[in-house]
C-alpha positions in Angstrom: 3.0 36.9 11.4 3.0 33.5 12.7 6.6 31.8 13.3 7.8 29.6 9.6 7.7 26.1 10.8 10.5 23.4 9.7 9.5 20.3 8.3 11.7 17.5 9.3 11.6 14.4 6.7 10.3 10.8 8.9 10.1 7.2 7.9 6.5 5.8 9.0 5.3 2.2 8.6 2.1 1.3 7.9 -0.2 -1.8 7.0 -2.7 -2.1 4.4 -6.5 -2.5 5.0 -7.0 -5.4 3.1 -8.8 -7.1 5.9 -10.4 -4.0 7.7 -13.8 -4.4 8.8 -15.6 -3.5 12.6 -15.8 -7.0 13.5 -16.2 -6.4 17.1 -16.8 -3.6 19.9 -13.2 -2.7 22.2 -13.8 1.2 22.4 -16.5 3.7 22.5 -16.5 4.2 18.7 -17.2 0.5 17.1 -20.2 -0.8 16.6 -20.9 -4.4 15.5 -22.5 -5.0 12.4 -21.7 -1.7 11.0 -20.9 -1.4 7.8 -17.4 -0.9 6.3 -16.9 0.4 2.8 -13.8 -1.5 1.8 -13.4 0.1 -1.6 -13.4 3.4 0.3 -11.7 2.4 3.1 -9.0 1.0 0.9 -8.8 4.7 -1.4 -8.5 6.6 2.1 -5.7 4.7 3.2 -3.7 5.3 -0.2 -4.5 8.4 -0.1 -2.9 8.7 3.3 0.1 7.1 1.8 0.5 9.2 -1.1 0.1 12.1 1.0 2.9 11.3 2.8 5.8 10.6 0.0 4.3 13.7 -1.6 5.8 15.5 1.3 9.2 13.8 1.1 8.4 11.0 3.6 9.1 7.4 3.3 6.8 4.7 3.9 7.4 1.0 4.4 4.6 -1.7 3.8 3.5 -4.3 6.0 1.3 -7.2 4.5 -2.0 -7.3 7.2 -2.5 -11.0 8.3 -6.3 -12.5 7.7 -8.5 -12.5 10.6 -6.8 -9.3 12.3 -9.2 -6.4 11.1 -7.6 -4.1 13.1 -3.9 -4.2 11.6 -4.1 -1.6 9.6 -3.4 0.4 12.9 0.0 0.4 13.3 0.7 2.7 15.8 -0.3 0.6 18.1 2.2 -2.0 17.6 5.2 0.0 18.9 7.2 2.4 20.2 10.4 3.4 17.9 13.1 5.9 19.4 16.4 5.9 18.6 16.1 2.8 16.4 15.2 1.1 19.6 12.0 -0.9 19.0 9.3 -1.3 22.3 6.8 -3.8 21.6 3.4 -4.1 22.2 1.2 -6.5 24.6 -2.3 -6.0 23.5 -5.0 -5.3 26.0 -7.9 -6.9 24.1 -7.6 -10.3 23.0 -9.1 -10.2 19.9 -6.2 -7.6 18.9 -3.6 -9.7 20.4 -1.8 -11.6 17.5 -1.2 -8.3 15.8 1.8 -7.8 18.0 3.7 -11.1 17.0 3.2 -10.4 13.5 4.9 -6.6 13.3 7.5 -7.9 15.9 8.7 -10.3 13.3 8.7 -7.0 10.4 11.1 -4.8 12.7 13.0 -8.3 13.6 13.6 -8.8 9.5 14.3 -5.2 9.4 17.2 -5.5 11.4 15.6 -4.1 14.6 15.9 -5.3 18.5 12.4 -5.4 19.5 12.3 -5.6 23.5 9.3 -7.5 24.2 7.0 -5.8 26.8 6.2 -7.1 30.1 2.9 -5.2 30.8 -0.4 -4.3 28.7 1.4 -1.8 26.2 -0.1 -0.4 22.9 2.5 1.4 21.3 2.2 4.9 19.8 -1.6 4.9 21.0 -0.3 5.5 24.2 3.4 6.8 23.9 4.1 9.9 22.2 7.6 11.4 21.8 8.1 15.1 22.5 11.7 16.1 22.3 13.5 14.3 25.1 10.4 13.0 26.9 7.8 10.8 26.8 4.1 11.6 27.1 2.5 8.0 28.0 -1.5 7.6 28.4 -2.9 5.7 30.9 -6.7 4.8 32.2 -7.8 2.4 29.5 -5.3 0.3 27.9 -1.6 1.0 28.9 -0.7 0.1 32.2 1.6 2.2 34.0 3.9 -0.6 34.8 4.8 -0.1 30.6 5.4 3.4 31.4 8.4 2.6 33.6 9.2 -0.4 31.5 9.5 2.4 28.4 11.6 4.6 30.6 14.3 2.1 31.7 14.4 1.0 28.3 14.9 4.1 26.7 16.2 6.0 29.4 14.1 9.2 28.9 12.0 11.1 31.2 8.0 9.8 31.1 5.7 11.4 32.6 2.3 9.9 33.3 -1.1 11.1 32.0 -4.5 9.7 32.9 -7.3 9.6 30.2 -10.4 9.5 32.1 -13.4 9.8 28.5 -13.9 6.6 26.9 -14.0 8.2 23.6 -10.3 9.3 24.0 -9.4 5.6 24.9 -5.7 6.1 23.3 -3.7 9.2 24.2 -3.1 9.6 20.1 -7.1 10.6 19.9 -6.6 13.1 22.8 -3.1 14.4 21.7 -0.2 15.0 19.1 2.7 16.3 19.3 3.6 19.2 16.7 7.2 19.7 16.8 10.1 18.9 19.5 8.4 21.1 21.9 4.8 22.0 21.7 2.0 19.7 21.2 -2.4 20.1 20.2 -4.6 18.3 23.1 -8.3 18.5 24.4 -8.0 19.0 27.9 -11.4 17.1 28.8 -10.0 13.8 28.0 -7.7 14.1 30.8 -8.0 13.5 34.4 -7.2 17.2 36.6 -4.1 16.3 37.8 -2.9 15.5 33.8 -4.5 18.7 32.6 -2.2 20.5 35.4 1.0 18.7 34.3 0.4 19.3 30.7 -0.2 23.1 31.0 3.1 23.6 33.2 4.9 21.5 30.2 3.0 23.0 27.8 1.7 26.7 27.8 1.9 27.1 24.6 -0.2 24.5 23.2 -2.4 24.7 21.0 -6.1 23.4 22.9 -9.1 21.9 20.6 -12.5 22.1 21.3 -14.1 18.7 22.2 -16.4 19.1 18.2 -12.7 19.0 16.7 -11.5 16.1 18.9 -14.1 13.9 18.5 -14.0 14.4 14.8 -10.3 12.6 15.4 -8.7 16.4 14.8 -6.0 15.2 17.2 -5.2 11.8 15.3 -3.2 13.5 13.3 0.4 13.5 11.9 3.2 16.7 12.1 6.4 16.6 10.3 6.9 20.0 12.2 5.4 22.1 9.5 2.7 20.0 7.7 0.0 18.4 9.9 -1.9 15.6 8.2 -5.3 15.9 9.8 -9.0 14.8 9.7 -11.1 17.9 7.0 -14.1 17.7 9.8 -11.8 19.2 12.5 -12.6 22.8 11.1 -11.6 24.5 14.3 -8.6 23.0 14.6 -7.0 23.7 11.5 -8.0 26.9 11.6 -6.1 27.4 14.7 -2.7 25.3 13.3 -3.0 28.0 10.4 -2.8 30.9 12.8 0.4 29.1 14.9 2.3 28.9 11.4 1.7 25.0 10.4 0.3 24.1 7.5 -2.9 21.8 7.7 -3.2 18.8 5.2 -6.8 17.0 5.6 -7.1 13.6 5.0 -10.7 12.0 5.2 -10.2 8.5 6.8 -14.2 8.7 7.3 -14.1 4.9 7.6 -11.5 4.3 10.1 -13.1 6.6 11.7 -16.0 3.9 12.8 -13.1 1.5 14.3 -11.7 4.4 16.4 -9.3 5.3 14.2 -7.4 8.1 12.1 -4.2 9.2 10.7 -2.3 8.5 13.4 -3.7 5.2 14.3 -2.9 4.1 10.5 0.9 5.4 11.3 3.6 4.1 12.9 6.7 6.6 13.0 10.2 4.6 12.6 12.6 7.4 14.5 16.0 7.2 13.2 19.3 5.6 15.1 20.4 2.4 13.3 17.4 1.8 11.1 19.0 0.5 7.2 16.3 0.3 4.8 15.5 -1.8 2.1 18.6 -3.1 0.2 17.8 -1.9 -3.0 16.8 1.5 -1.5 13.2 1.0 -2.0 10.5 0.8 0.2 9.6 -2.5 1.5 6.3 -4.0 0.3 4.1 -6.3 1.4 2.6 -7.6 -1.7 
């Protein structure tokens, strides 16, 4: 019998896809000029949302800004430990403004955002397991923002090298499950980084490359429920057998911007975070 997994309860923020379209080409999935379903894009992403308060979690609402097609990706915007808010320094330019604009969300929120020296893109590239940080490195993050993250939060971060342009954030090619273990494809990662994360991780759980490229590993754990692409078949097969419970989400249409669950998600880790007044979620509209 596999081990009963505990779900802890998270706040995530996320922005609505009011203005989502592939508008231009900074990874290996877009494609300009392909078509976007809004209507569907716009169901998927509720869906996502009601998923998550259906499993206890709050979720706050950012209003996207016009022209920035690409907001609707919040992870990318920054790193939240602690209640201690590292932001972002996009690498391409056309993403740039996005940061500026959730900055000024945490800032109204009561947060301290500590502005980033280096090229930094948030949870893409950052992901919290337990008292250390796994940071991603090769096509957007600089190292320099590892060790700015690490002086600034003062826990250990240890650097990885993604070297497959498909796997462009370390959230495509990783996720953690729980305050210890974590799901990866070891192909997206240079040898050295597939070394470290077996030693730190023997017990992960490893996806084929057919799951990871169907964004399997742009998914979401609370520590027992993983919200996760339906076409990663493999891979929630394999989650079943380790004791977590698999909850697919299609995001079909993120999917041709690079993006899945996690990319739509940014996690709000608690340590002086107040929420909204009234109690609510906050709303963008």
């Amino acid at each position: 019998m596999p081990p009963k997994r505990a779900q802890r309860q998270r706040r995530y923020l996320a922005c609505e896809p009011w203005y989502f379209d592939v508008q231009y080409a900074i990874n290996a999935w877009m494609r300009e000029g392909v078509s976007v379903d809004t209507a569907l894009a716009q169901a998927q992403w509720r869906r996502l949302i009601q998923t998550y308060r259906d499993l206890g979690h709050t979720v706050e609402i950012l209003q996207p800004t016009a022209g920035l097609p690409d907001m609707v990706f919040a992870a990318n915007a920054a790193l939240v430990v602690e209640g201690k808010v590292f932001g972002s320094r996009f690498h391409a330019e056309q993403r740039q403004p996005e940061a500026a604009a959730y900055a000024a969300w945490f800032k109204a929120a009561g947060f301290d955002v500590r502005e980033t020296e280096s090229v930094c893109e948030g949870e893409g590239d950052f992901v919290p397991v337990g008292d250390h940080l796994l940071a991603g490195t090769g096509f957007r993050t600089s190292v320099s923002a590892h060790q700015e993250a690490q002086e600034f939060f003062g826990l250990p971060t240890i650097t990885l090298r993604l070297v497959d342009p498909h796997f462009y954030h370390l959230d495509t090619a990783l996720f953690a499950l729980d305050d210890e273990n974590i799901a990866y494809y070891p192909g997206a990662f240079s040898p050295g980084s597939r070394e470290a994360l077996a030693r730190l991780f023997p017990d992960a759980v490893i996806a084929a490359r057919e799951d990871a490229m169907a964004f399997g590993l742009n998914s979401v754990s609370d520590g027992c429920h993983v919200v996760i692409a339906p076409q990663a078949a493999g891979l929630i097969g394999q989650l079943k057998q380790r004791g977590y419970v698999p909850v697919p989400v299609d995001l079909s249409e993120f999917h041709k911007a690079g993006g899945g669950a996690k990319c739509c998600t940014q996690e709000i880790r608690p340590g002086g975070y107040q929420p909204s007044a009234d109690g609510s979620t906050m709303t963008g509209r």
